[in-house]
N, C-alpha and C positions, 0 to 999 in steps of 0.2 A: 472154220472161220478164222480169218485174218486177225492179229493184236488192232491191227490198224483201221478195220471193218468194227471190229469191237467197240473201239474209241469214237468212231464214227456214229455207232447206233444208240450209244450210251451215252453221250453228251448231254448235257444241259440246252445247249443251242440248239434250235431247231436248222438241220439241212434237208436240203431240197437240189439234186443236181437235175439239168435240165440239157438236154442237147440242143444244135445249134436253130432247130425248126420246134425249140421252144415245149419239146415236148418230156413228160416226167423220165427221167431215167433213173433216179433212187430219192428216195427220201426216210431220214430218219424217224425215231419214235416220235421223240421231243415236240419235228414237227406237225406228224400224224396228231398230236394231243394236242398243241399250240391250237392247229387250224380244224379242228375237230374232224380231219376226214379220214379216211379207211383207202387202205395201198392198193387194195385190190381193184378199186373204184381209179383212181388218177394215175398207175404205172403203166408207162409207155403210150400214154394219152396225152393231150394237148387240154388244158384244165385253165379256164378263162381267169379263175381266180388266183390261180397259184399267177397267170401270167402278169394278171392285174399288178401283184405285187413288187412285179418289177421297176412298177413305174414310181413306187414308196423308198425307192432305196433310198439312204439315207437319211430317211422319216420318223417319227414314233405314229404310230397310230393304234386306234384302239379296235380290239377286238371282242366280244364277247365278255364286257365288262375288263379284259386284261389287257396291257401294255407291253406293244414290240415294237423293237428297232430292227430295221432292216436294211443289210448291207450285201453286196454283189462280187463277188471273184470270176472274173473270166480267168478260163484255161484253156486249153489246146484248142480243143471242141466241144468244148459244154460252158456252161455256166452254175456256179456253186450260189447260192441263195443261201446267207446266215442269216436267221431267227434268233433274234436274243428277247428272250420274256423281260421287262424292266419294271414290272408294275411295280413292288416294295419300292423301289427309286423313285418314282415318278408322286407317288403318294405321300413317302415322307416329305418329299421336295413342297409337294404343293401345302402339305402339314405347316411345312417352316415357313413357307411364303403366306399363308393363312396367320399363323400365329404374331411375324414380323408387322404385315396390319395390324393387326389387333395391335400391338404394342405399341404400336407407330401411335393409333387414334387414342387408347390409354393413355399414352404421355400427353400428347396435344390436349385432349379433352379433360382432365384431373385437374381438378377447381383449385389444386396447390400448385407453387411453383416446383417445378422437378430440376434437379441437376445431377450428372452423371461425372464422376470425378477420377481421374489416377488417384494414387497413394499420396502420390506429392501435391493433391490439394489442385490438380492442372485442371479444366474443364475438359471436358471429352466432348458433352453435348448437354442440351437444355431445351426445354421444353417453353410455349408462349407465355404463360403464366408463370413462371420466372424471368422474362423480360419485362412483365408489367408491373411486378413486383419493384422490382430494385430499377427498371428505366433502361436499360440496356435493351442493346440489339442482339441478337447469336452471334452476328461475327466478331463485334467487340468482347467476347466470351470466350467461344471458341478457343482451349491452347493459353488460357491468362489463367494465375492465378487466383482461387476464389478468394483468398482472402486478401488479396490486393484490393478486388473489386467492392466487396460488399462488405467488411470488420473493421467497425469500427477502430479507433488509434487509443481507446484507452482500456480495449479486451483483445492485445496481438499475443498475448501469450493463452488464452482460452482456445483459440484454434486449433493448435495442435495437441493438445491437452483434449481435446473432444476427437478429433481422426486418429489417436494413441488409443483413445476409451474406445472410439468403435470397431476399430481391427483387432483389438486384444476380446471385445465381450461378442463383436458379432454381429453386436446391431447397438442403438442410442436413440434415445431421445431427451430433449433437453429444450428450456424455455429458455430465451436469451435476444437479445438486440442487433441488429443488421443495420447498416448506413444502407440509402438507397443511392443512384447516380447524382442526384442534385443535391447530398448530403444530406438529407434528413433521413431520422431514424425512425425501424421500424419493430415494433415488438412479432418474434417467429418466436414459432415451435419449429424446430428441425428434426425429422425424425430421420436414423442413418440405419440402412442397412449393408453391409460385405458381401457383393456375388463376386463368385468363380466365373472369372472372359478371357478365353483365350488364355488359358495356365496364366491369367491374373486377376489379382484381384482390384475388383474396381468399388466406391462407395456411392449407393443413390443414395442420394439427399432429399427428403422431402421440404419445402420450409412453407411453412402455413402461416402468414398471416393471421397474427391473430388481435388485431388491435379493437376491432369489433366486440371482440368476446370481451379482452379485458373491461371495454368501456359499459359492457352489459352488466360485467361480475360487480365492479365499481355499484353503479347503478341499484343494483337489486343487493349489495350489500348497503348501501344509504337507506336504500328502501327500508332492509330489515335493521337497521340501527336507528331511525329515526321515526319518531309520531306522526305522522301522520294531517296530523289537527294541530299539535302545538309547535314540530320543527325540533323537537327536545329529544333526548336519546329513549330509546323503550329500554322495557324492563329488559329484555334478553343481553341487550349491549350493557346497563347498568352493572348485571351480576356479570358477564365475563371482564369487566372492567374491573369491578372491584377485586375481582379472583385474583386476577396478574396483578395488580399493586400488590396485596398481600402478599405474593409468593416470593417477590423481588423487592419486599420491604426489608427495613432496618428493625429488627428486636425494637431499637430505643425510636422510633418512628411513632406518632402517634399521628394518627388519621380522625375522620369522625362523619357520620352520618348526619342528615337531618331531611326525618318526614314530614310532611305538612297536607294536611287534613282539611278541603274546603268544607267548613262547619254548617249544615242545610244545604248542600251541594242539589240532594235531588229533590226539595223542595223547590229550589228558582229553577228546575228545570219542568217539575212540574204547571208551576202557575205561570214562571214567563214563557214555558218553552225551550223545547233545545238548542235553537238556534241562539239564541239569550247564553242559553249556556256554556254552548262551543266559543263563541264569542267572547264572554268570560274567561273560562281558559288561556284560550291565544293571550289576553291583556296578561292573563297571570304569568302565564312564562314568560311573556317580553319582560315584563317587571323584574322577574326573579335575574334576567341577562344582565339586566343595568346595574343590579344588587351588588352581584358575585363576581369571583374573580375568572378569569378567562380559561384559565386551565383547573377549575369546578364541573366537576362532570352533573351536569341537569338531567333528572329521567321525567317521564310524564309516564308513571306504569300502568296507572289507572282513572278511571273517571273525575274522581275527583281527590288524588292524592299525586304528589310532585313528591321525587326523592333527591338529595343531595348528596354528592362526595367531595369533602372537601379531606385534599392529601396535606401531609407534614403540615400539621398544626404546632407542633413543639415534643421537647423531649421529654414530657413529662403530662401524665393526664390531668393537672391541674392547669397547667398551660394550654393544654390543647381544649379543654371546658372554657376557658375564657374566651380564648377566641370563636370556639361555639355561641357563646350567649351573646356575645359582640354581633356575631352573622347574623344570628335570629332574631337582634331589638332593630338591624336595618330593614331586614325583611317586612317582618311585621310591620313600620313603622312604614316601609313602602306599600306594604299588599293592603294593607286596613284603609286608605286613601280610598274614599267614594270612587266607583266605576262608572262611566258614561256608556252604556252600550247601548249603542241604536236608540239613540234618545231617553232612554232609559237609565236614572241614578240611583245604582247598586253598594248596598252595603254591605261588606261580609266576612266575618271571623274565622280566624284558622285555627287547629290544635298542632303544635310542634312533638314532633316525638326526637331525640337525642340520642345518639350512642357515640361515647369516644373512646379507640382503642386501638390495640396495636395488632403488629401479626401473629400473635398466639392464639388467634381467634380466625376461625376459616369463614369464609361468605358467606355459607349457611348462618352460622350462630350470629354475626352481627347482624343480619337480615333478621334472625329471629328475634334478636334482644330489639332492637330499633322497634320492632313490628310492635313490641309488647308497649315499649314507651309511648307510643304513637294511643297503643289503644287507651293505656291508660290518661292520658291528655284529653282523649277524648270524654273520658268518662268524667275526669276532674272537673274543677274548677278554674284549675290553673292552668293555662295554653300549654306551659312547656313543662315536658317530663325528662330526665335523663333516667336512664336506662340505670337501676341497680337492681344489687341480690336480692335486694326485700321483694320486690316484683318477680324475678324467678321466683326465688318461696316461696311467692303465694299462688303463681302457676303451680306451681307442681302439687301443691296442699291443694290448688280446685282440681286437677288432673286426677290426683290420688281419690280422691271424693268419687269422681265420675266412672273411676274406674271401681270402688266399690259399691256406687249405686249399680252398674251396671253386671258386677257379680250379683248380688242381692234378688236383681231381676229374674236372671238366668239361676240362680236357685233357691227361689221360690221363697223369699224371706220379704219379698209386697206382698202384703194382707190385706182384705179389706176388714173394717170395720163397720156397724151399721149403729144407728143413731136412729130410737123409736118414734116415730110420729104416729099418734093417737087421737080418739077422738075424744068430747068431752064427758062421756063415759068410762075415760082409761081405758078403751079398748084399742090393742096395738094392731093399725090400719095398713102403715107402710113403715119405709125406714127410709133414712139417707146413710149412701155408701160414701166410706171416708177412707182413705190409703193410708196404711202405715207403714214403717219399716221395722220390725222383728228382728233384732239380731241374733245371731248363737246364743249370744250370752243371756238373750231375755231382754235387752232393752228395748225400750218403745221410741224410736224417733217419729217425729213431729212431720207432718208434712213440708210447713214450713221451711226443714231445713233441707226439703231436693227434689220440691217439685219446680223450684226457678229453673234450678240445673237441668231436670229434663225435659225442661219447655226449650232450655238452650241450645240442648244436643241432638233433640228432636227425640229423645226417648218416650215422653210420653205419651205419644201415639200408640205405641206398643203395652203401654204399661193403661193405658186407657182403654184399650182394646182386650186387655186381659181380665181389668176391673168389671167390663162388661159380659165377659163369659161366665166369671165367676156370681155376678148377679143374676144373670139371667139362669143357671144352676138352680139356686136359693130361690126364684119365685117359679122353675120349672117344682121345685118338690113341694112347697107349701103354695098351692094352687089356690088353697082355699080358706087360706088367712092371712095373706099380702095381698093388698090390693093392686100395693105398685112399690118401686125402690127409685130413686133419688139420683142419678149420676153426674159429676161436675164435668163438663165437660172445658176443657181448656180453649184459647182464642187459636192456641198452636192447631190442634185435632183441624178446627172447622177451618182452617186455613187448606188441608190437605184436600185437593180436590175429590181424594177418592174415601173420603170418611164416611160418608152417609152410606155410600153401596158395603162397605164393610161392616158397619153397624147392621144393617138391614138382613148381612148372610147371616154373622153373628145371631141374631133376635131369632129368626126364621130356623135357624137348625135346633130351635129348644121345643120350637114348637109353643110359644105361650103369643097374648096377645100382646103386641106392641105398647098399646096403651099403658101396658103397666111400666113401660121405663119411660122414666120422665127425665129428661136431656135440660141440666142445669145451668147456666154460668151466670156469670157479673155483669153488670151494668156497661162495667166495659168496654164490654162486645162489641159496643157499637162505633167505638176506634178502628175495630179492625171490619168493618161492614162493609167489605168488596162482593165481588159477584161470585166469587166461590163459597165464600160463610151463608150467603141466602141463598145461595143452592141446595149448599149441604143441610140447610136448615128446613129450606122447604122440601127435599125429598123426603128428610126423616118423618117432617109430618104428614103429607100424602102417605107415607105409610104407616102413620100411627100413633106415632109416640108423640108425648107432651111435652111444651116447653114451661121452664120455667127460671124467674129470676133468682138469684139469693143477694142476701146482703140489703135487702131494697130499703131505698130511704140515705142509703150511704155511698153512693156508688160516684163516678163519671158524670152523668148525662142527670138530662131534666124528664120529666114527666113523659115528653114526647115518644121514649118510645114507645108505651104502653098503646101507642096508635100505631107503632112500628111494626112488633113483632106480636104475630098472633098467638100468645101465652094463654095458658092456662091456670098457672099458678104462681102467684110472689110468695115470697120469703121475707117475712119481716127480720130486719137484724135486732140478735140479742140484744143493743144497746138503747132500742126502746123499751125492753122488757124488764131487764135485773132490776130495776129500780122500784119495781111495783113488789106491793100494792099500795104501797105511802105515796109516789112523784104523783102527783095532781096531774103536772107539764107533759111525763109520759103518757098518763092515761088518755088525754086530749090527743099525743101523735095517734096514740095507738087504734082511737076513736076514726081523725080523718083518715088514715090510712084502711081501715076497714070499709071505711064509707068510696073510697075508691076503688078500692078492689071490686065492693059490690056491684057500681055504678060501670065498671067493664067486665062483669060477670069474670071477674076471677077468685079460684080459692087462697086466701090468702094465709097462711101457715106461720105463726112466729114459730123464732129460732131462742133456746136456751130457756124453756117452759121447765125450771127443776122442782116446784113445790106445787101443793094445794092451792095454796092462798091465789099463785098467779091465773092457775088455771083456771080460778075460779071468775077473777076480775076478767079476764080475757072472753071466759065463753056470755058471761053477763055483758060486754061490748055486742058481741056477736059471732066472735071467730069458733070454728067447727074443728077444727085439726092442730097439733101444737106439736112439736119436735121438742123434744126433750126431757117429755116429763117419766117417772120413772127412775133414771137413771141420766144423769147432767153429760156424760163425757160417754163419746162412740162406745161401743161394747164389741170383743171379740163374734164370730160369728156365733160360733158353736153356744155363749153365754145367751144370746141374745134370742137365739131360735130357742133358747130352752125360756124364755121370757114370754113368748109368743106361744109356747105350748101349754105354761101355765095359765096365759091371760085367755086362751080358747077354752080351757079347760071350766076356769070360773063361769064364762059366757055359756058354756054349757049345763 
């Protein structure tokens, strides 16, 4: 075989020679494989398709999913037929022509303005939404410099400073101001990216209008700086206000706050309504506007309390105190002026709370000190409090307090006490449970001194709920010589919606009968008499247990409740009793008072029965059960069961 036959059979190209009456006279592999057909089958034959092909020359056409071009050499007496396969060509080709759409419609259809730039800032090309942006046409573009067209004349040196930044990092983006064709400005975001065109590099530009968005952020930042109801700064803007003064203040700068406290706030909202109230408000911050000076920051943080910053009051805090007490004799003298609301003339006092000071104080601590003055103002007499150290001290001496009741709790130094109630036989029938605090060292604190506090902090829930296990223990083991024990229960307890179902697991896991805890408090009660206290009251007693008053005679309220609450038992207060057997005046209370109890079938129980003599006057009135006699003051447990075991023992 020929080099030149070689070259012939082993080409890439498909050949095909043909003589002059059209019939096969040689054909390569290439083409064998091109046209899927076999030599043996088309050599020296007249083959419709191969002839067909002649009439493609020049052509691409497709074959069997692949692409040929076909072209024709006449010689002597034949004809040569090239086959060139082109499909990778024809597919990238139509890839780029595919992709150039797409790009084409990307640009047009991208809700931003686009432009496509040289180095030198020239336009190349631009997309419609960069014409309606800035007001121009493509041809007025086209080849001009951008920032002839659209930069402003008082940021000509920003332009180049931003196409420097993006060709050195790569890509940019940046917020900044564009002039449109009729001179007005528009707030963009430009975002730049550097592609590789043609060995160069060119910058797209995004630029996004974005004057919409600012006008939303604006918008929804009012939103969050301002009330709402009164038009006054809120609290989140108040503290980041006060922060940045502080941090940018002067050492010798003295500043100062002022709270102010609407005094019965949710009473006129209760009996006029809220709409009374919001109304009220509004009046009160207009007022506070006319007061103050223009650059006084006003907050409205909460319902019914307004805060004030008032900046550089003087160099000194007696200077800047005066002119505090100067704000607040206007204030007042303006806000205490009778209110018109909706026909309605409202009268109504404020409490001032004070802090003046400087920047060695961070926005927490003067929020905290203010907070403190505020409350004590409330609590005073006097409207207005400034803020001093005696008032820390005495936080921190009620803190210290709370935080040793609340060790105390947690290990186990609440005791109860029991105090014997008998009958007129001296026989010990029940007892009243009485809490004390036990220290290390042996001392007996008084309740007195911390059960305010944990009605404050909300401990006594806890510690009430403990009192009640430990009683229901002592009437779980003497089954059969307590009849019942005494529990006080607080206004805080009956307030907690879920008191009675926790009493009731309590009682039930000792297994004794309910009846024997008898559920105590004051007259009081009936202050706090919403729809959760006579809930918790009447599940306790569907399941059992009794009520009863103490103190009675001395309390709150008149006679009425006695038709209120369905009791079982009063408590006469000690200070009918001490005075017998000589007071004539006592014996006569102590007379009607039996004659009522008996007249709504209640047992009625005096309190602080320490001698013979009394028990005696008392059981000759008529009363049946007397607390205290025996021994005048609570008794440990342990002393007191052992009381209980002697006096069964006698009875025996």
């Amino acid at each position: 075989m020929s080099v030149r036959y070689h070259a012939f059979d082993s080409s890439d190209n498909g050949y095909i020679i043909l003589d002059r009456d059209l019939r096969v006279v040689d054909i390569n592999k290439a083409a064998l494989r091109y046209l899927k057909l076999r030599k043996e089958d088309i050599l020296g034959r007249k083959d419709e398709f191969v002839i067909g092909l002649l009439d493609k020359t020049g052509q691409v056409f497709e074959y069997n999913g692949d692409f040929f071009k076909i072209s024709k050499v006449e010689l002597k007496d034949t004809f040569l037929m090239v086959i060139e396969e082109i499909t990778e060509q024809i597919i990238t080709k139509r890839e780029h022509i595919s992709t150039s759409t797409l790009l084409n419609a990307l640009l047009e259809n991208i809700p931003d303005g686009v432009v496509i730039l040289h180095q030198n800032g020239t336009v190349i090309d631009c997309n419609k939404q960069f014409e309606n942006i800035f007001g121009y046409k493509k041809l007025e573009i086209i080849g001009k410099s951008i920032d002839a067209l659209i930069l402003p004349e008082n940021l000509e040196s920003e332009a180049q400073k931003l196409i420097n930044l993006a060709l050195e990092q790569g890509s940019l983006k940046v917020e900044t101001v564009r002039k449109r064709k009729s001179g007005t400005l528009v707030e963009v975001r430009i975002t730049v990216s550097v592609v590789e065109y043609d060995s160069e590099k060119v910058l797209y530009a995004i630029y996004t209008d974005i004057t919409s968005e600012k006008e939303a952020i604006n918008l929804a930042r009012t939103v969050l700086q301002r009330d709402s109801l009164t038009g006054l700064y809120t609290r989140q803007y108040f503290i980041r206000k006060l922060a940045s003064s502080l941090e940018f203040s002067s050492i010798d700068d003295y500043h100062a706050i002022i709270t102010l406290d609407v005094r019965n706030f949710s009473m006129i909202n209760s009996i006029r309504g809220h709409n009374i109230g919001d109304e009220l408000l509004k009046e009160i911050a207009k007022r506070l506007r006319t007061v103050l000076r223009e650059g006084d920051t006003i907050s409205h943080p909460y319902a019914d309390e307004f805060w004030i910053f008032l900046e550089k009051l003087g160099k000194t805090y007696q200077a800047g105190k005066k002119v505090v007490n100067d704000i607040i004799s206007k204030i007042e003298k303006e806000l205490t002026k009778t209110y018109n609301i909706q026909g309605e003339f409202i009268d109504i006092k404020f409490a001032f709370g004070a802090h003046v000071f400087n920047s060695f104080d961070t926005s927490e601590e003067v929020l905290r000190k203010v907070n403190l003055a505020l409350i004590r103002a409330k609590e005073a007499k006097d409207n207005i409090v400034f803020y001093n150290a005696i008032i820390d001290s005495e936080l921190q001496e009620h803190a210290a307090k709370e935080r040793a009741i609340k060790e105390a709790f947690y290990n186990g130094e609440l005791k109860i006490f029991l105090q014997p109630i008998c009958n007129s036989y001296s026989d010990i029938v029940g007892a009243e449970a009485l809490v004390r605090w036990i220290k290390r060292d042996g001392t007996i604190i008084p309740p007195v001194d911390f059960i305010q506090l944990m009605e404050e902090n909300g401990m006594i829930t806890s510690v009430g709920e403990e009192i009640l296990r430990q009683v229901c223990e002592i009437l779980s083991e003497q089954k059969d010589n307590l009849d019942f024990i005494d529990i006080n229960v607080s206004p805080v307890q009956l307030r907690d919606p879920q008191m009675a179902e926790r009493f009731k697991e309590i009682i039930s896991s000792y297994d004794i009968p309910p009846k024997k805890i008898v559920i105590e408090f004051t007259e009081n009660i009936l202050i706090d008499m919403n729809q959760t206290v006579r809930d918790n009251i009447d599940k306790l007693l569907q399941f059992g247990c009794q009520l009863c008053i103490d103190d009675f005679g001395t309390g709150y309220s008149s006679l009425s409740y006695l038709t209120i609450l369905p009791l079982k038992k009063i408590k006469v207060d000690r200070s009918f009793v001490f005075r017998l057997p000589d007071d004539k005046h006592s014996i006569k209370l102590l007379e009607a008072i039996y004659n009522i109890a008996k007249a709504f079938n209640l047992e009625a129980i005096p309190e602080g029965v320490e001698n013979a003599k009394q028990l005696e006057v008392l059981s000759m009135i008529g009363y049946k059960l007397f607390q205290g006699y025996y021994f005048g003051k609570p008794m440990p447990v342990r002393d007191f069961l052992l009381l209980v075991h002697q006096n069964t023992g006698k009875k025996g």
